[in-house]
N, C-alpha and C positions, 0 to 999 in steps of 0.2 A: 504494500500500500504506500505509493504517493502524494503529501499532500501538498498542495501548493497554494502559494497565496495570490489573491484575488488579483494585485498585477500582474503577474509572471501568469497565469492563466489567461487572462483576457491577450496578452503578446502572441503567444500560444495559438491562440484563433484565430490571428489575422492570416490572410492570406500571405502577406509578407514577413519576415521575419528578421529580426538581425541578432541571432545566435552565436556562437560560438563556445567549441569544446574547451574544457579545461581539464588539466591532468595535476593532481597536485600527489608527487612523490617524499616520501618520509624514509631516510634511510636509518640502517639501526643505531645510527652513532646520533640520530637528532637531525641531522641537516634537510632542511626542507626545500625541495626545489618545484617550481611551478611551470608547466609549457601551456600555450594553449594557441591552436588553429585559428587565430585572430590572425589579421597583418600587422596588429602592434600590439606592444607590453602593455599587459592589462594590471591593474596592482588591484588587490583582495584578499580582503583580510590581512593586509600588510604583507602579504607575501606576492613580488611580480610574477606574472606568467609571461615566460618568455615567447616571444612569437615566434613559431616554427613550426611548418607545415612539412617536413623531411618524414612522416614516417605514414605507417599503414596498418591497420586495424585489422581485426573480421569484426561483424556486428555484436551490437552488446545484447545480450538477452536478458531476460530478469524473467523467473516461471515461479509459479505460485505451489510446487512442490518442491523435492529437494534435492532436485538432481542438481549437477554442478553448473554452474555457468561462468566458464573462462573465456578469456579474449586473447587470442595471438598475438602480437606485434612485431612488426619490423621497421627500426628506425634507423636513418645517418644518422654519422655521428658530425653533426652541423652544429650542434651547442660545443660551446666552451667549459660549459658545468660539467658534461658528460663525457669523460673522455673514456679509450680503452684500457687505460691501467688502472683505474679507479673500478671497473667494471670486472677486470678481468682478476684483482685482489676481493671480490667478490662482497665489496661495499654496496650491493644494491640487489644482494642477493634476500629475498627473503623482507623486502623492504616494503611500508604500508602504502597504498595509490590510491585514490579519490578520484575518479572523473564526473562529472558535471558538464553541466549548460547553463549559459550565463547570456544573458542581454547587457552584448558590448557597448548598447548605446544607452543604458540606464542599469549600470552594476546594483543598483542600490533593490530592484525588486525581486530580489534574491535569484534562486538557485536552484536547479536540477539533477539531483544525481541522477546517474544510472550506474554509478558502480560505486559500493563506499566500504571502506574496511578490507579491501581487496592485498591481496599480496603477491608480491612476483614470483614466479615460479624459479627454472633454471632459464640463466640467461649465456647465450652465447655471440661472442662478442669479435668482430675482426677488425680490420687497420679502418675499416667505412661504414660498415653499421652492426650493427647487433639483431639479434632474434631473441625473443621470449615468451613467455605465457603470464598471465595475467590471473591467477587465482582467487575466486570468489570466497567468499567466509562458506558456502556452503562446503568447500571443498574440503574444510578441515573437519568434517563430519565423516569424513572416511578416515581420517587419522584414530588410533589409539590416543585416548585421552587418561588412560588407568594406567597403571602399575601392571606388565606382565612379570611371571614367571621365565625368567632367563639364569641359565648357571654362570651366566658373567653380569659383573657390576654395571649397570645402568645410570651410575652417577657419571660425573666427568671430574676429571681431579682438579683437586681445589676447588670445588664449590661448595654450596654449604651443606650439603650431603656427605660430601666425603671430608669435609673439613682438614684437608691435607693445605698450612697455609704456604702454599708456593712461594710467594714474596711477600716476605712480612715487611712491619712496620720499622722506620729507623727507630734507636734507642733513643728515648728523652728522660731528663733530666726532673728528678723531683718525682716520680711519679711510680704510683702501688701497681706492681706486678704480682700477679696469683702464679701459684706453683701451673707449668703449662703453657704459661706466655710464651710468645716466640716473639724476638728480634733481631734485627742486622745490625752493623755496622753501622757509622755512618760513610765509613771511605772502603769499596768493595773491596772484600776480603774472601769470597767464595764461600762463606761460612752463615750458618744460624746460629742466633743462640739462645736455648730453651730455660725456663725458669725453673730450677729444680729446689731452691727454698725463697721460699717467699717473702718481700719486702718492699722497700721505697729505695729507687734508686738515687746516687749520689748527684752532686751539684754539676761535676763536668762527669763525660764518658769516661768510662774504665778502659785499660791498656790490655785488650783484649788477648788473651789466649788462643790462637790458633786450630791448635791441636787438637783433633780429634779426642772428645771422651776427656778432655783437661775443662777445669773449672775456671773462672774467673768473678772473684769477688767484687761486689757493687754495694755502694754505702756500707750501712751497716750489717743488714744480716741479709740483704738479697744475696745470690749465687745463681749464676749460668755455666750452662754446659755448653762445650763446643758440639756442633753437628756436621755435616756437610752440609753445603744450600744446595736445596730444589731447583735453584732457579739458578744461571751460570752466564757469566759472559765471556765473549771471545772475538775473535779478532780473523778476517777472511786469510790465509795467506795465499792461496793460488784456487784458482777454478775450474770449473769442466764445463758450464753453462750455467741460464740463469736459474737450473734444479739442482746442478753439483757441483758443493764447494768443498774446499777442503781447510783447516785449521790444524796446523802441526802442532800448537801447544796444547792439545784436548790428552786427558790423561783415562779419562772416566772408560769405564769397560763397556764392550760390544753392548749395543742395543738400551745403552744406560738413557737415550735422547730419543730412542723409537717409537714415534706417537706421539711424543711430545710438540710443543708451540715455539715457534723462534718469530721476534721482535726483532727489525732492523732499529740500531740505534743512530746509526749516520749513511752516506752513501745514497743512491737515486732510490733506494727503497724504503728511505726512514721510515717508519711508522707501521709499516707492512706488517701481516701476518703471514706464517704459511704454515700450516702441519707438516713434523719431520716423518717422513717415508721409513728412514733406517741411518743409523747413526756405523761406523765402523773405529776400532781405538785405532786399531795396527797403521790406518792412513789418514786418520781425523778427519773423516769424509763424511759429509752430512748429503742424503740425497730428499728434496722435498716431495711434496705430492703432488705439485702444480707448479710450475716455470713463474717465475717473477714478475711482474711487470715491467719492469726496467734493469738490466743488465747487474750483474754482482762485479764489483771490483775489488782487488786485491787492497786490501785494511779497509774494505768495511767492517764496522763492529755491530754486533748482536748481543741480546740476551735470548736465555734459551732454559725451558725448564724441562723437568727430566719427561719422562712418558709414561704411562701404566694401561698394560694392555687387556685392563677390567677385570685377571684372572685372580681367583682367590688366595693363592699362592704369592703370585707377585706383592698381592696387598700386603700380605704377612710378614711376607720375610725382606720387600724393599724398602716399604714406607711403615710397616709395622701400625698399621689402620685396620687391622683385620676387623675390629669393633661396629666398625662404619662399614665393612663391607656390606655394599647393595642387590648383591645377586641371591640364586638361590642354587648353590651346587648341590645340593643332595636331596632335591625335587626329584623324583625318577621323572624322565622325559619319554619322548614319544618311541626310542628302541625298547625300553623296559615294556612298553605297553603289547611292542609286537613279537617279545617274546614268546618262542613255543613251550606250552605246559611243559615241567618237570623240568626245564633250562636252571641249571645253576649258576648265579651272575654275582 
């Protein structure tokens, strides 16, 4: 059900009309970007709609049951806002879209969706235009919205599920820590460090201890233990492409990076994400899951936090979270069920 108000109806009726579409895009970091099939920038709600007619539709549907109704698209890449690295680092993946109808010659008598709450499918993206889909809310009706039965962990690490804190807080000054706490450094030392008696920490930072399993005193009766950090930084020193790089100073054992998330910290990829593929020690070789946007050169720097490949095992005996572990391994699954009578398993 659409309702509209008694101007934008009466427009509606006339034999002539001066319409035009609006597209208004939300990606998941916040940024909102607006196009709309006008020949000029329309501004609404404070947000402009860029003018640009570059791209192509199929028709919008709207059905009064609950099958899905998606929209194809294919547009150039003729906006400035839109480019293929921003696209192809996968900023607009999964991002909230709005289209509407607006009277370019009277903004004020509101608005026509035909598509609201909608979200972009997979998009793919080359040097000139991009393809995508267009995902209606109904579509999230075929989604699992519950908790399955899986024998691996269904959290993601470091969330508040699995409460593994990957990058904690710097240490300050003056301030009650519970046995548990985790903090850094303030000047990176590859290290955590956990609160194992609890207290108020001192006026300036403590001269940390290194060492693995070594303690280091803070004010009065706090005390931290040394850890490894989760979370790690490093330095490019030669590369294969913009998927394989390699780091001669990496120390960490096979597979220690496998799954895990690498942060460009400088270099044409600053800010980037990508999931690590596979980590190897013997060549300090990191291969991603997707090519880069822009080229990797030698000293770029990254951060990198380690991987967990959801098994119950790994939880135990890597990150020692087994507490939190989210799965369910000793669900019998669906070979137990197609066991023949008298089978001993």
């Amino acid at each position: 059900m659409k309702t509209l108000g008694a101007p934008l109806t009466a427009h509606l009726l006339q034999t002539v009309t001066t319409l035009a579409e609006c597209w208004l895009v939300t990606r998941a970091d916040g940024t909102k970007l607006g196009f709309t099939t006008h020949d000029r920038d329309l501004v609404i709600g404070g947000v402009t709609y860029e003018a640009a007619s570059g791209h192509y539709q199929s028709a919008v549907a709207s059905t009064s049951g609950l099958s899905t109704d998606d929209v194809d698209i294919l547009c150039l890449l003729e906006s400035g806002r839109i480019t293929e690295a921003d696209l192809m680092a996968g900023l607009y993946d999964g991002a909230a879209l709005d289209i509407f109808l607006v009277n370019w010659a009277d903004l004020t008598i509101g608005v026509l969706y035909q598509m609201r709450g909608a979200r972009t499918g997979e998009i793919v993206a080359t040097q000139k235009h991009f393809t995508g889909t267009v995902e209606s809310k109904t579509r999230r009706l075929e989604q699992n919205i519950l908790r399955t039965y899986t024998p691996d962990c269904d959290a993601d690490l470091g969330d508040t599920r699995c409460k593994i804190v990957l990058d904690p807080t710097a240490w300050a000054g003056g301030t009650v820590y519970a046995v548990g706490a985790v903090v850094k450094g303030s000047i990176y030392d590859a290290r955590r460090y956990v609160c194992t008696t609890g207290g108020t920490s001192g006026a300036g930072e403590p001269v940390w201890d290194t060492v693995i399993g070594h303690t280091t005193a803070d004010g009065g009766t706090l005390v931290w233990t040394t850890f490894e950090a989760w979370t790690k930084r490093g330095t490019v020193t030669t590369l294969t492409s913009r998927r394989v790089f390699q780091d001669a100073g990496r120390t960490e054992a096979d597979g220690w990076f496998t799954y895990g998330k690498l942060t460009w910290l400088t270099g044409a990829n600053v800010s980037y994400q990508m999931e690590i593929k596979s980590y190897s020690q013997a060549t300090g070789e990191f291969e991603l899951f997707d090519a880069m946007p822009y080229a990797i050169a030698a000293g770029d720097t990254y951060s990198v936090h380690a991987g967990c490949d959801k098994n119950n095992g790994t939880c135990k005996t890597t990150f020692g979270n087994i507490l939190n572990f989210r799965g369910s391994p000793f669900i019998p699954g669906i070979g137990k069920m197609l066991e023949y009578p008298g089978t001993v398993s």
